[in-house]
C-alpha positions as CSV (number, residue, x, y, z in Angstrom):
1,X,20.0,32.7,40.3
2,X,18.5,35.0,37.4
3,X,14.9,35.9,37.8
4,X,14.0,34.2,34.7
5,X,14.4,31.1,35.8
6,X,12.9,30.7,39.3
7,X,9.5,29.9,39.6
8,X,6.4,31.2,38.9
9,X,4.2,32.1,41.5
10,X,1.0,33.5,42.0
11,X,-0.6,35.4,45.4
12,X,-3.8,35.8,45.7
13,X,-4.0,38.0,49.4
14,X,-6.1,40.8,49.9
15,X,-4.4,41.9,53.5
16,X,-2.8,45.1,51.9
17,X,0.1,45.0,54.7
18,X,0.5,40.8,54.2
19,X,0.5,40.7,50.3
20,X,3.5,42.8,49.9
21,X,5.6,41.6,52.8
22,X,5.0,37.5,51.4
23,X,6.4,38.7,48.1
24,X,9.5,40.7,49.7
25,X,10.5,37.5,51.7
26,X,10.0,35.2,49.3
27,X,11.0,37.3,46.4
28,X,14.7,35.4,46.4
29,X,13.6,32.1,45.6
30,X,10.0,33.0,43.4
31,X,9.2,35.2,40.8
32,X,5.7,36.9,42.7
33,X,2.8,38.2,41.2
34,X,0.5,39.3,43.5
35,X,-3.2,40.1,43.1
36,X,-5.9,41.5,45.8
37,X,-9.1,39.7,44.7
38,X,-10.8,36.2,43.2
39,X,-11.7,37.4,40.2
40,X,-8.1,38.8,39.1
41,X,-6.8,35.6,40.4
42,X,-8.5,33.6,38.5
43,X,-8.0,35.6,35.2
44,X,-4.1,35.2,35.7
45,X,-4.8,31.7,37.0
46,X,-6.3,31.0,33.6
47,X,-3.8,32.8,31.2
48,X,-1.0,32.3,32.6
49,X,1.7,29.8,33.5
50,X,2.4,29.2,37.3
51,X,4.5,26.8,39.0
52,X,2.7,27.2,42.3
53,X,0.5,29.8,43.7
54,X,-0.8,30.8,47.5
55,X,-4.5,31.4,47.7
56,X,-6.4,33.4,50.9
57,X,-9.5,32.1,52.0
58,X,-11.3,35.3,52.5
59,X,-10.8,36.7,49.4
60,X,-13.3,39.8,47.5
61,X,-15.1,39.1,44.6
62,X,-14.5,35.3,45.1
63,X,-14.0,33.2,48.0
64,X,-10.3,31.3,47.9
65,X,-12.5,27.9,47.7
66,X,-14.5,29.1,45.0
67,X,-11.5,30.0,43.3
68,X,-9.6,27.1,43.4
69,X,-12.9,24.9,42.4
70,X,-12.9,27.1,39.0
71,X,-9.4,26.9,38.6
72,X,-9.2,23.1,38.6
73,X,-12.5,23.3,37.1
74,X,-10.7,24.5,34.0
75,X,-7.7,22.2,34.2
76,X,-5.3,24.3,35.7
77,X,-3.3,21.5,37.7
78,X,-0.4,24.2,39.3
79,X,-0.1,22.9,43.0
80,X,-2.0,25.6,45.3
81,X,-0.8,26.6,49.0
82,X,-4.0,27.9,50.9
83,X,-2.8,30.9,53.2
84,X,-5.6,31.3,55.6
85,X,-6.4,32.5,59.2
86,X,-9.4,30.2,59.2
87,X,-7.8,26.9,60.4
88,X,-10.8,24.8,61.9
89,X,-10.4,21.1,60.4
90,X,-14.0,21.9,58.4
91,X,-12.2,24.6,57.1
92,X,-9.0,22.4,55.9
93,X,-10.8,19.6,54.3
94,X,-12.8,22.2,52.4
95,X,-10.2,23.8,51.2
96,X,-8.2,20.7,50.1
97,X,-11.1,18.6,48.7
98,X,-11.8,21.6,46.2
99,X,-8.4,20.9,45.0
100,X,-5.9,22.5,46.8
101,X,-2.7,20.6,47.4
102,X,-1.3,22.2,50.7
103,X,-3.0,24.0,53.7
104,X,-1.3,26.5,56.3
105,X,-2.8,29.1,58.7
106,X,-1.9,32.4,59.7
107,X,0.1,33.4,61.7
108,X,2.8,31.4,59.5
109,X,6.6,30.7,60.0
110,X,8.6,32.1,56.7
111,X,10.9,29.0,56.6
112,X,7.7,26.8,56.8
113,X,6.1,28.2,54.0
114,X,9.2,28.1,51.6
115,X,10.0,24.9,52.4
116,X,6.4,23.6,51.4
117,X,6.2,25.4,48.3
118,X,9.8,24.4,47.1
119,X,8.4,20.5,47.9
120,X,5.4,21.6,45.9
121,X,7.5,22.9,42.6
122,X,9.4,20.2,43.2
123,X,6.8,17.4,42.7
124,X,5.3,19.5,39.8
125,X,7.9,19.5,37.9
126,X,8.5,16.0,38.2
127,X,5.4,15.2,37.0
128,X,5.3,17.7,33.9
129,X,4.7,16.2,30.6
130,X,7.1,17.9,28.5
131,X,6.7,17.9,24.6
132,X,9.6,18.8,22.1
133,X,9.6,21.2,19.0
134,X,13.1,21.8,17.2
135,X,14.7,23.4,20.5
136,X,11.7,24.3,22.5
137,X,10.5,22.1,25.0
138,X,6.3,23.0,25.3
139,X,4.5,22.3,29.0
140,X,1.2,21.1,28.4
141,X,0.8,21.5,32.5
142,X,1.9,24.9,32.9
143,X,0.9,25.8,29.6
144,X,4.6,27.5,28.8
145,X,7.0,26.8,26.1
146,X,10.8,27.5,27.0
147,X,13.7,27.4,24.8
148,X,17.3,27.7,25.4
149,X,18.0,30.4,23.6
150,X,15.3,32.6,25.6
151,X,13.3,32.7,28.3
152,X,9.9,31.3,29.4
153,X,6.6,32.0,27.3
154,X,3.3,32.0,28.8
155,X,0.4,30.5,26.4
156,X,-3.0,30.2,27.0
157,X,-5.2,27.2,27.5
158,X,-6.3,27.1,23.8
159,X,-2.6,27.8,22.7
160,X,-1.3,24.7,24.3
161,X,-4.1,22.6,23.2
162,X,-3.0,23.5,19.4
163,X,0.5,22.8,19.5
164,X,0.4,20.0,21.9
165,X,-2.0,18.4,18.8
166,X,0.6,19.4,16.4
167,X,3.7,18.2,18.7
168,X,2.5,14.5,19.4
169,X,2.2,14.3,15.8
170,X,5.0,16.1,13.9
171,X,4.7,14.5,10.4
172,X,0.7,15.2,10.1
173,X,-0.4,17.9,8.0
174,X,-3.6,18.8,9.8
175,X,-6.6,20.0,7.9
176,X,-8.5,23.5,9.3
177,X,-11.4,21.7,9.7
178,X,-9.5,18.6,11.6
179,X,-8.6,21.0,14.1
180,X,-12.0,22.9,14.2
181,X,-13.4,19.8,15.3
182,X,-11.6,18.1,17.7
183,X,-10.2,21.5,19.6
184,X,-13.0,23.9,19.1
185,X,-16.5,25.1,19.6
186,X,-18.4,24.1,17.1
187,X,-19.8,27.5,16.2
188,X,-16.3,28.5,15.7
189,X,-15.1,29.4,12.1
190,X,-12.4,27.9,10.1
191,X,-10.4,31.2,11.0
192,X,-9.9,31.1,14.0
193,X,-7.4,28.5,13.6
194,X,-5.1,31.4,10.9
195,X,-6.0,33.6,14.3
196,X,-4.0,31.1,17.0
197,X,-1.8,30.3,14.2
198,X,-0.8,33.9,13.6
199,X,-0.6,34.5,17.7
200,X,1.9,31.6,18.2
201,X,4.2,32.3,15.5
202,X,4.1,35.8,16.8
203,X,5.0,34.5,20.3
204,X,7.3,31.9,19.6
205,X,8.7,31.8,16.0
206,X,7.7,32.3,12.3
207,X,8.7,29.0,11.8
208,X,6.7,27.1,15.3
209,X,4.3,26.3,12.5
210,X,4.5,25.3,8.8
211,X,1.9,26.0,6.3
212,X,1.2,23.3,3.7
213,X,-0.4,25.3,1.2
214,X,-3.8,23.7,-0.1
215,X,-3.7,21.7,2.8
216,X,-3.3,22.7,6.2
217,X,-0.6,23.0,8.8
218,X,2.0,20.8,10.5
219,X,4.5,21.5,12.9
220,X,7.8,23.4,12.3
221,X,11.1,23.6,14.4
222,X,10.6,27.1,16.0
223,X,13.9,27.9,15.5
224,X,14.7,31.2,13.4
């Protein structure tokens, strides 16, 4: 299996000697990127796609719960493995009410933990609402678009949000001030929408979104 293609995950483990050996045994089956601390886990959480990610309780600069609170907090809906030495059941219903999906305590068996977090990608995928552009398929869930004539791209939050407007309505020629209003801030300026305009079609394709000149935009086919 090619790299680009297995899942996404992201470890959040501070243990300096654990982090590393997690992603060499389950480096076959998951493409790993592993982080030391909350607060860079929750940057990548946020800005990136994931298919699954494994969360420490005791975690520096954030606790895992607090974590996983902002993460869903934000809408990040990725299935989350908490990977903990703290296994009272306080400590399990805490760390599944603030929205993680799985809980398992160290010491851990390898085959165990695979074997969850395959079920995991496998009911997440399931459940992905998938929207088509020309021959891209975009993932409002794990905020990714994927085409098949290249590989995975990440988008952010805001990203998704745009093209997911312009996707479920493909023969709608929005106006800037349409999308100003029912996607952004409302201090935000009409140009911020040429600014995520510009990003995606940098990202994607030229053609991922049309201009209608003296109007607005509307979506393309993303295919050059």
């Amino acid at each position: 299996m090619t790299t680009d293609i297995l899942p996404a995950l992201l470890l959040v483990e501070d243990d300096a000697a654990l982090g590393p050996l997690i992603v060499e045994l389950l480096g076959i089956d998951f493409r790993i990127r592993l982080v030391a601390n909350g607060r860079d886990g929750l940057h990548l959480g946020l800005t990136e796609a994931w298919d699954v990610m494994i969360i420490d309780r005791g975690l520096p600069g954030m606790d895992g719960v607090e974590l996983i609170t902002a993460l869903r907090s934000k809408g990040v809906a990725a299935p989350i493995l908490i990977l903990t030495a703290l296994g009272s059941t306080e400590d399990k219903v805490n760390g599944l009410d603030a929205g993680a999906n799985d809980y398992m305590t160290k010491p851990f068996d390898v085959a165990e933990l695979s074997a969850r977090l395959r079920a995991l990608t496998r009911s997440f995928t399931r459940a992905r609402p998938l929207l088509s552009i020309g021959d891209w398929e975009l993932d409002t869930t794990s905020r990714s678009i994927r085409s098949v004539y290249g590989p995975l791209v990440s988008l952010t939050a805001k990203e998704t949000e745009l093209l997911a407007a312009f996707a479920n309505e493909p023969t709608r020629v929005f106006t800037r001030d349409e999308l100003l209003s029912s996607l952004f801030q409302p201090t935000d300026q009409p140009g911020v929408i040429d600014t995520y305009v510009h990003h995606l079609r940098r990202k994607i394709a030229r053609t991922v979104i049309r201009t209608v000149h003296g109007v607005g935009y509307q979506i393309g086919d993303a295919h050059e």
